[in-house]
PLY file of the C-alpha trace (Angstrom):
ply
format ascii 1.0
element vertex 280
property float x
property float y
property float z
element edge 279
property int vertex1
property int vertex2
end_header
0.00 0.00 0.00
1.38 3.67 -1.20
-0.30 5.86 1.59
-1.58 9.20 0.89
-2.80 11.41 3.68
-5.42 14.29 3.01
-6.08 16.57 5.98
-8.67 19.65 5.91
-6.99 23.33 6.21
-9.67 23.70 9.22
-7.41 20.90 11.18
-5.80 23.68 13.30
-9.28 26.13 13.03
-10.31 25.23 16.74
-7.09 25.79 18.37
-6.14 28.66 19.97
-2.68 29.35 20.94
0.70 28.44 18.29
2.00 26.17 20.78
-1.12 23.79 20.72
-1.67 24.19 16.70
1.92 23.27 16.47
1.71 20.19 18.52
-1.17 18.89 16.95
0.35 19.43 13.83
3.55 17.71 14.96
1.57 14.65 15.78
0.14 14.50 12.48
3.45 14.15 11.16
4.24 11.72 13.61
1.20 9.05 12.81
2.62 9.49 8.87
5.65 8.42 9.70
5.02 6.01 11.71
2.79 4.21 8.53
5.07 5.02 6.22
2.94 7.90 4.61
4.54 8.66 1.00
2.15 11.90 0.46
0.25 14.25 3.12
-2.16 16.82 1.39
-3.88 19.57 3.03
-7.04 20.23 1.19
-9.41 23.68 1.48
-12.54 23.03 3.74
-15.26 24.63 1.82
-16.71 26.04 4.96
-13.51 27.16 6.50
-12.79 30.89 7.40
-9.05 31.42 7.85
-7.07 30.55 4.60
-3.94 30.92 5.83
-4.02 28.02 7.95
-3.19 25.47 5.18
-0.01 27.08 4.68
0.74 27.16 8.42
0.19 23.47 8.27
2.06 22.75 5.32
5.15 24.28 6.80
5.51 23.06 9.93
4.68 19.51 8.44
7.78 20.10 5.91
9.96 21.82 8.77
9.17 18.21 10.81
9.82 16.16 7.84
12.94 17.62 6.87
16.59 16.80 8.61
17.59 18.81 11.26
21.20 19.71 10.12
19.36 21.03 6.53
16.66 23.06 8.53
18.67 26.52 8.73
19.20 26.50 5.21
15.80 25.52 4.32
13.44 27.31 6.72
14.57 31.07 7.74
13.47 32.57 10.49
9.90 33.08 10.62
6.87 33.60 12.56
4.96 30.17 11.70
8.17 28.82 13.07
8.15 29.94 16.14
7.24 26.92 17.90
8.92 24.34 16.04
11.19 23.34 18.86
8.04 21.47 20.46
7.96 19.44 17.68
8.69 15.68 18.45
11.55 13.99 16.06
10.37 11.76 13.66
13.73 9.74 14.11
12.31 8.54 10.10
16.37 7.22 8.15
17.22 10.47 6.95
17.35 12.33 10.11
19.68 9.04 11.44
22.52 10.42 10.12
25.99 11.24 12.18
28.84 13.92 11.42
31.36 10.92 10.01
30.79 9.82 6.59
30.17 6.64 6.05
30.72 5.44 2.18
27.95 3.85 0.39
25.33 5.62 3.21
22.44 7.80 1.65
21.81 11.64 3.02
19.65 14.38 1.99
21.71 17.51 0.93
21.55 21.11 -0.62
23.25 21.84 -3.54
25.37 24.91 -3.27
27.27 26.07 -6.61
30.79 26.96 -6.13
33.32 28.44 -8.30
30.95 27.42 -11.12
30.58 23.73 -9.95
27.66 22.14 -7.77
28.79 20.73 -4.48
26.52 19.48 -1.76
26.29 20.05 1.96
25.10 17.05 3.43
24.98 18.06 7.44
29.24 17.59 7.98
30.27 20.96 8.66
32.00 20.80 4.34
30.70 20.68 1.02
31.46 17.77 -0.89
31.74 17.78 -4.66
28.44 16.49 -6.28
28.03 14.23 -9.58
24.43 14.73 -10.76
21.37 16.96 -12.32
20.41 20.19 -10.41
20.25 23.27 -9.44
21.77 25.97 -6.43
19.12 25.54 -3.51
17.50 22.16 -4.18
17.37 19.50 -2.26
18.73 16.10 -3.02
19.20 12.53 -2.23
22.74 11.27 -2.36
25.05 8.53 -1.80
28.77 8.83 -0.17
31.11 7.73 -2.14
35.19 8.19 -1.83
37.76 8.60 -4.58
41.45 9.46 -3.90
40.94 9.11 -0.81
38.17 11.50 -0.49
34.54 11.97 -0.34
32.48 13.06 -3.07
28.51 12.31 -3.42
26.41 10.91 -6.10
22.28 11.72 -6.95
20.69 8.72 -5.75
16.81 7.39 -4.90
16.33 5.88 -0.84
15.43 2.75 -0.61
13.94 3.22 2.97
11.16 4.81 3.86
11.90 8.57 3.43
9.59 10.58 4.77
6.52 12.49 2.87
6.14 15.45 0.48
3.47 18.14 1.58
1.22 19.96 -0.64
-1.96 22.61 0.38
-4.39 21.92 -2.62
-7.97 23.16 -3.49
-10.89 20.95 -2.25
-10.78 17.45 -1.56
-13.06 16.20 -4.61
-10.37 18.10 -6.55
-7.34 16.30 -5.36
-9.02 13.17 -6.46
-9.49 14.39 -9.63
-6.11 15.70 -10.00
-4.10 13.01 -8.05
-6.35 10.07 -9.54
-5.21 7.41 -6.56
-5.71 3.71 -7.25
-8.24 4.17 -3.73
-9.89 6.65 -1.87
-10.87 5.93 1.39
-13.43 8.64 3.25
-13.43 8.52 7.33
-16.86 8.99 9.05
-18.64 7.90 11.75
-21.82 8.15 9.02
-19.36 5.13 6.89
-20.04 1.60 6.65
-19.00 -0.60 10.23
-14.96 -1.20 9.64
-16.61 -4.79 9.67
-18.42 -4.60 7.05
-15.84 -3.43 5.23
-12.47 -5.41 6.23
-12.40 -7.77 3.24
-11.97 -4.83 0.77
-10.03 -2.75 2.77
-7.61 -5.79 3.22
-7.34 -6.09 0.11
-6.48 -2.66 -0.57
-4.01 -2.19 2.15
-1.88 -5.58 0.78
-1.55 -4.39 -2.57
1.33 -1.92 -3.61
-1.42 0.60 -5.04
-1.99 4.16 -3.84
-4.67 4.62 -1.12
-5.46 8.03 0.26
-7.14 8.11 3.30
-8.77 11.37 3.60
-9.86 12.33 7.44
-12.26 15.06 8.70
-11.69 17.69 11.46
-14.27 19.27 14.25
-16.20 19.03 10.76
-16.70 15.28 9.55
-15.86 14.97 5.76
-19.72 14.55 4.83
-20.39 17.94 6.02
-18.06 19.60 3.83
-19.52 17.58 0.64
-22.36 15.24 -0.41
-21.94 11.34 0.03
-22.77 11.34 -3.36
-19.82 13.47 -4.49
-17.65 11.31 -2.62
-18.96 8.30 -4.14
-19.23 9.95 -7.74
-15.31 9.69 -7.38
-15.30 5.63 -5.64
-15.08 6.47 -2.44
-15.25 3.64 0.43
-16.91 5.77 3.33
-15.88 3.96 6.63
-16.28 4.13 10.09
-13.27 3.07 11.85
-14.23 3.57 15.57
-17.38 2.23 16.11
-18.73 2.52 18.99
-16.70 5.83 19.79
-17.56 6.83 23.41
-16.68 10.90 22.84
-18.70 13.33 20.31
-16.30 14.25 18.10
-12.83 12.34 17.51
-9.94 14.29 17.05
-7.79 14.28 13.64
-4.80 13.02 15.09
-6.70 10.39 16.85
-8.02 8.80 13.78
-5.34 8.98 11.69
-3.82 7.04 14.71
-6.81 4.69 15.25
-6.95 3.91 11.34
-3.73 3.79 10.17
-3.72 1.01 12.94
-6.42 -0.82 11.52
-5.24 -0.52 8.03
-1.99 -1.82 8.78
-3.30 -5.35 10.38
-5.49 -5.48 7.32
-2.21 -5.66 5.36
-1.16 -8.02 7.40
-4.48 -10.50 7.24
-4.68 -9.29 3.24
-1.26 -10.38 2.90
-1.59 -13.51 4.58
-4.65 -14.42 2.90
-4.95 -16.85 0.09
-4.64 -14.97 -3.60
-3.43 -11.86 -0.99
-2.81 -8.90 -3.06
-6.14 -8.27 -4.98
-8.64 -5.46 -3.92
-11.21 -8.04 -2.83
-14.89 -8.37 -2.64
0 1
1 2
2 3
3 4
4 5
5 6
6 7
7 8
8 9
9 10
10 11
11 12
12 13
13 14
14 15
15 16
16 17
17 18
18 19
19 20
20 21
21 22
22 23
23 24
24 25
25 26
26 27
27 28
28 29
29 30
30 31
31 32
32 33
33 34
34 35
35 36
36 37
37 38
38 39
39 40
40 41
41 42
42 43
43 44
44 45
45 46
46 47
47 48
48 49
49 50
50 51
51 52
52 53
53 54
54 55
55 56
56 57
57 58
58 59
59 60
60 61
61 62
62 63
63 64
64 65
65 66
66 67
67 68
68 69
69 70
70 71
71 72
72 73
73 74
74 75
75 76
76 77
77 78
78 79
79 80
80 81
81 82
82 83
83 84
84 85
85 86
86 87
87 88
88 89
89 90
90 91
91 92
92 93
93 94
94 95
95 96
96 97
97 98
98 99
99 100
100 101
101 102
102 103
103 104
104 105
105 106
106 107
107 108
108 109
109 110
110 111
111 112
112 113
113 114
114 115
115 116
116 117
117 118
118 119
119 120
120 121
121 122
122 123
123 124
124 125
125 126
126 127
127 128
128 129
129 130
130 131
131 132
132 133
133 134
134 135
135 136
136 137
137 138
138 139
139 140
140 141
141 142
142 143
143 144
144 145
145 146
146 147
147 148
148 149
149 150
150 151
151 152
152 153
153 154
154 155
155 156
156 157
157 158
158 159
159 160
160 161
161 162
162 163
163 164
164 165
165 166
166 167
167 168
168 169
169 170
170 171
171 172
172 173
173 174
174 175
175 176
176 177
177 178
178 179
179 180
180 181
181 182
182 183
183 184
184 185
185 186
186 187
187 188
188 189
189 190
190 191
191 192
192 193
193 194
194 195
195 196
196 197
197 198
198 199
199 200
200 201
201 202
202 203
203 204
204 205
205 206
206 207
207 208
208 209
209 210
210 211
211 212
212 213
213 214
214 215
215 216
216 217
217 218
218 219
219 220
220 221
221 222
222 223
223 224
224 225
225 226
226 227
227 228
228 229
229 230
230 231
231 232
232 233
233 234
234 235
235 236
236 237
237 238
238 239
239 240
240 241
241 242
242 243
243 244
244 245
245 246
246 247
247 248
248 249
249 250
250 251
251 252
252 253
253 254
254 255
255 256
256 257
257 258
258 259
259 260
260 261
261 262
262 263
263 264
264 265
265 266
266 267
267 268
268 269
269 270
270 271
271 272
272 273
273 274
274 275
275 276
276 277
277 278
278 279
């Protein structure tokens, strides 16, 4: 399963003070990384009233995502940063990474052009001389390599889990349209019992197609459209807590409480005869 997260620009809209809209945001990025999220949209909420909040979101999410020895280059200093240094680690590969070079080890870096030639800084207090495509200012993927005794870097592609990309987009029947995943998957407590709905979900979550799982905020999803817009586009409407014993469930709580559920569906899809399928 390639997941995709969408969250609604309103996530933050009931929260008062920076420090508590940055925390909440922060845990957000910490349930993607924990399930391996490849993509986490934030999405307009047609009956939202404070626009700027998707951008707020996006950048702390990218600030959290991003390694902490490429963050001063990256991120000047700014007001939507303020809080940032509440922010849990994600502790995701990329951030693993120690002042000695290892060869054959993968980093993130900015390019930097020097003298006419690009050269990377990838967090060890030097540049080291680059071999790839780019530009001043972008941000790469490498891998260490040593010649003559010294260390140089190549453009390379992770082959661990990486972190996500962030993008703020228009609404969320949009970002189907646009993104076209292989499966969309709309939270409510108004959606079909997870039970009812485990044998297609398993399937879904086993197979190595995109999924984005689109979750609600004080608003549920089907206030901000029509069930039938939703299902225009194939949505599977779910409820994944049952049964829930407050009013309203938190953002960050259900992305916890179904990412959870969606991963031991993997697991039984997986495990299942003919496992891989987007079953019945």
């Amino acid at each position: 399963m390639r997941l995709w997260i969408a969250v609604p620009s309103s996530l933050i809209e009931d929260v008062n003070s920076k420090d508590e809209r940055t925390r909440k945001i922060g845990m957000i990025a910490r349930a993607a990384a924990i399930y391996r999220a490849e993509k986490i949209f934030i999405f307009r909420d047609p009956l939202g009233e404070r626009p700027r909040d998707a951008e707020f979101i996006a950048r702390v999410l990218e600030y959290a995502a991003t390694p902490p020895y490429l963050r001063r280059k990256l991120f000047p200093i700014a007001d939507d940063l303020e809080k940032v240094g509440l922010l849990h680690p994600l502790g995701i590969p990329p951030h693993r990474r120690s002042k000695e070079l290892k060869p054959g080890e993968v980093r993130e870096a900015i390019l930097e052009l020097v003298g006419g030639r690009l050269y990377a800084d990838v967090g060890v207090g030097r540049l080291l001389e680059y071999s790839g495509h780019g530009q001043a200012g972008r941000r790469v993927t490498v891998i260490v390599k040593t010649r003559n005794g010294d260390y140089f870097c190549e453009e390379a592609s992770p082959t661990e889990y990486w972190g996500y990309s962030v993008s703020a987009v228009d609404t969320l029947p949009k970002l189907v349209r646009s993104a076209r995943p292989s499966h969309f998957v709309v939270t409510s407590r108004h959606g079909a019992p997870l039970v009812d709905a485990w044998r297609r979900l398993s399937g879904i979550a086993s197979s190595e197609e995109s999924v984005l799982m689109a979750f609600g905020s004080r608003r549920g999803l089907l206030e901000m459209h029509e069930r039938e817009e939703y299902e225009s586009l194939g949505a599977l409407i779910v409820n994944f807590i049952p049964g829930q014993g407050v009013e309203t469930v938190r953002t960050e709580e259900a992305m916890i409480a179904t990412l959870s559920a969606m991963q031991v569906l993997r697991e039984i899809g997986a495990a299942a005869p003919g496992a891989g399928g987007n079953g019945n």
